[in-house]
N, C-alpha and C positions, 0 to 999 in steps of 0.2 A: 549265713548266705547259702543259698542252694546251689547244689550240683550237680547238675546231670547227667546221668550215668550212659553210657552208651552199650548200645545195645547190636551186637553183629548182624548185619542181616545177609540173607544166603536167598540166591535166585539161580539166573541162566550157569550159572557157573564158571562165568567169565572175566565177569569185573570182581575183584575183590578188594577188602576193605573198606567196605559199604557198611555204618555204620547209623542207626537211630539215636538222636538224641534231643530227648523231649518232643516235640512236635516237629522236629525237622531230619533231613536226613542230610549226611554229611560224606561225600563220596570223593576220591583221588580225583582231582583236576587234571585232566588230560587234554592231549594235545588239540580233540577236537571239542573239547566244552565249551567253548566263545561259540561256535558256529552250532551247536544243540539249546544252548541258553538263548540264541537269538530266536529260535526257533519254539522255542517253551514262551518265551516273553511276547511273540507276536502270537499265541493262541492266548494270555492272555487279556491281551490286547483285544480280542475282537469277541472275548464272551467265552470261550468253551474252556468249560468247568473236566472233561477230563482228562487233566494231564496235570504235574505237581507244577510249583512258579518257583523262579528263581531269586532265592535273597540273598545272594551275595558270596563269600568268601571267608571263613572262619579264619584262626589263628596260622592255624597248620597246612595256610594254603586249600582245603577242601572246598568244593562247591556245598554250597549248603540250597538244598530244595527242600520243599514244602511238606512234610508229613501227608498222604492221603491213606484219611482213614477206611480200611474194610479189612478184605481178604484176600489173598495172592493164592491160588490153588496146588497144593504140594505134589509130590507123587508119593505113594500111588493118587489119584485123582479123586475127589470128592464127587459123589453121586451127582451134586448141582452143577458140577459146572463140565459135564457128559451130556445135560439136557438139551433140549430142543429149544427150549427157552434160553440160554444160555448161550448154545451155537447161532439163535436170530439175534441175540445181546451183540455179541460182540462183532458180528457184520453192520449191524449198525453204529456202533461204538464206533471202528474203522473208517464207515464213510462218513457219520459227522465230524470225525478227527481230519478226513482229508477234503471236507468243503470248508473247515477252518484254516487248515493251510496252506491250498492253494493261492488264498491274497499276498500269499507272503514271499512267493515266487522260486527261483529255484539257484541263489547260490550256488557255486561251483564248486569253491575254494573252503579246505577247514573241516571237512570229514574224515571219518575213519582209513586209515590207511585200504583197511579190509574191505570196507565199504563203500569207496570210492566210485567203482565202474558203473558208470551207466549202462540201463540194461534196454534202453532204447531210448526215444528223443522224451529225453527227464520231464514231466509234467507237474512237479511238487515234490516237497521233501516226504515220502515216506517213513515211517518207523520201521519198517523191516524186520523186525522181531516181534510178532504178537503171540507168545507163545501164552500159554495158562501163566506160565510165573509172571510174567508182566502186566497182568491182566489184574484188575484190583471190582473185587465182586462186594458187593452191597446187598444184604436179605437174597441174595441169590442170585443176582443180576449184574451186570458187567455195568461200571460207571467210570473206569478211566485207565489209560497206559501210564506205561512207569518204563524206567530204563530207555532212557532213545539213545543210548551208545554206539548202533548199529542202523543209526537215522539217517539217511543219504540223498540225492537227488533220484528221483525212479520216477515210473507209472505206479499210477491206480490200479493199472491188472498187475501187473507184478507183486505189489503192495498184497493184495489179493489173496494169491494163489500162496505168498508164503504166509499167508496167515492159515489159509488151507491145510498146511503141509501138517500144522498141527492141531487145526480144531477141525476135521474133515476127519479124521486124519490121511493124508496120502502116507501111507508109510504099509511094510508088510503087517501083516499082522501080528507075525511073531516080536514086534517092535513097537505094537503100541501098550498103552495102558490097556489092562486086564478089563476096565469096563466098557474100553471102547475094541475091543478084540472080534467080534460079531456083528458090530453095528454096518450100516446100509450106508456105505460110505459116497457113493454116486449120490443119495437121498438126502445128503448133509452139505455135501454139495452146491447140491441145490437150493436148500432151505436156505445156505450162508450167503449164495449169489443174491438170490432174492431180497432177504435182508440187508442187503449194500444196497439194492437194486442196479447191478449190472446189469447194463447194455445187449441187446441180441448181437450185434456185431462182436463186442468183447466173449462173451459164454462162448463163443466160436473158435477162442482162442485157449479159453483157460488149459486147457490139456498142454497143449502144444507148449505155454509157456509154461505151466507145468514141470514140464522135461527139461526144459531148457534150463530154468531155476536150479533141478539137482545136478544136472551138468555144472554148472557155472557153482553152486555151493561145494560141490566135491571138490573141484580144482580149489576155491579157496580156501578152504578148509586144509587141505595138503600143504599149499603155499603157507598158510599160518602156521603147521604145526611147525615147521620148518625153523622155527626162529623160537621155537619154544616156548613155555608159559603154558598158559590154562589152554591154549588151543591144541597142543602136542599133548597136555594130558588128556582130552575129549578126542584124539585122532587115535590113542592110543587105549580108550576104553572102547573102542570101534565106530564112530564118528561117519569115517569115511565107509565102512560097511555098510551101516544103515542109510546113506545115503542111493548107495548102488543097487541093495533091497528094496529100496522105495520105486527106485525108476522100474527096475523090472516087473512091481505090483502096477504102475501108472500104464506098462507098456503089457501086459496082459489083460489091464480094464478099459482101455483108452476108449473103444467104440462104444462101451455101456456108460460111461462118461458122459461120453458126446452124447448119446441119446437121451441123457436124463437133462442135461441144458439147455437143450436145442428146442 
């Protein structure tokens, strides 16, 4: 009889006990996984190919999602997924993921404690976290999200900009990956709005919400560490520093910003 070995797997740093076993992945069933499973089962429902599907419930209680196979980008960061190719990947990855689920409307009830606040009149469930580790790269190229534990009701520019925070990167310099330390970050910007194709009305906002974003992240962030767990260990390797670093890089480039979207 065969038995499948499980295999640890290691991402944002947050959720742990996350677990590969054979073609599927096996994670602690928490309080909001009926309202992320509703949300994984109506993408699909309507056709889009990236995001994992949900099969059910193992022995031990875990949610059991679907294996997708590629690559997750580690740090330090892979030349590929620094490219330009790669920054247009995944703004559009982004917006085909949220013309999938906007039919599916915007629940209220059944999210992350953390994740809960609306951050203006909710226009769809957002995935909220598209950092590199959740990003799953194919021959070079971004084909699907993973982890929606921090999926919530939001906008589309919200949605956005915190994908921005890390493939843009808004962050100081002294805080990014070593290969994106120099890069033209106004210019990637641009390249990622484009590739979603955002709005002229919206590019008019991204900054602004921007700040607003590391505002309202720091505070939460502080409120989490507070109650301890993997959010007090990330407040406690400096968390809420690099948050406060980022706003005052966003608030020393804001008008080269705005002129590179505008």
């Amino acid at each position: 009889m065969r038995v499948d070995v499980e295999m640890p797997l290691s991402g944002g740093g947050v959720t742990g006990g996350v677990v590969r076993v054979g073609e599927t992945v096996r994670r602690p069933y928490r309080a909001h996984s009926a309202a992320v499973h509703g949300v994984l089962r109506h993408l699909e429902a309507v056709g889009f190919a990236g995001a994992p599907r949900v099969l059910g419930v193992d022995e031990q209680g875990r949610e059991i999602l679907s294996w997708v196979e590629g690559e997750t980008p580690g740090r330090p960061l892979p030349a590929y997924a620094v490219s330009d190719e790669a920054l247009r990947g995944v703004g559009e990855l982004l917006r085909s993921y949220h013309d999938a689920v906007v039919s599916y409307g915007v629940p209220d009830e059944g999210w992350d404690e953390q994740a809960s606040r609306t951050d203006a009149e909710p226009e769809l469930i957002g995935h909220c976290d598209v950092t590199p580790e959740n990003v799953v790269f194919r021959d070079g190229r971004p084909i699907a999200l993973i982890d929606f534990d921090l999926a919530r009701p939001t906008t589309r520019l919200f949605d956005v900009v915190t994908s921005l925070r890390h493939w843009a990167p808004l962050a100081d310099p002294a805080d990014r990956d070593w290969r994106l330390y120099g890069v033209d970050v106004p210019g990637r910007v641009r390249l990622f709005c484009d590739a979603y194709g955002l709005g002229r009305g919206e590019r008019r906002l991204v900054v602004a919400t921007a700040w607003a974003r590391f505002e309202r992240s720091y505070e939460a962030m502080r409120q989490a560490a507070e109650q301890g767990g993997a959010w007090a260990r990330l407040w406690d390797e400096g968390a809420g520093s690099r948050v406060r670093r980022a706003q005052d890089w966003l608030e020393c480039h804001w008008e080269e910003l705005d002129a590179r979207l505008a």
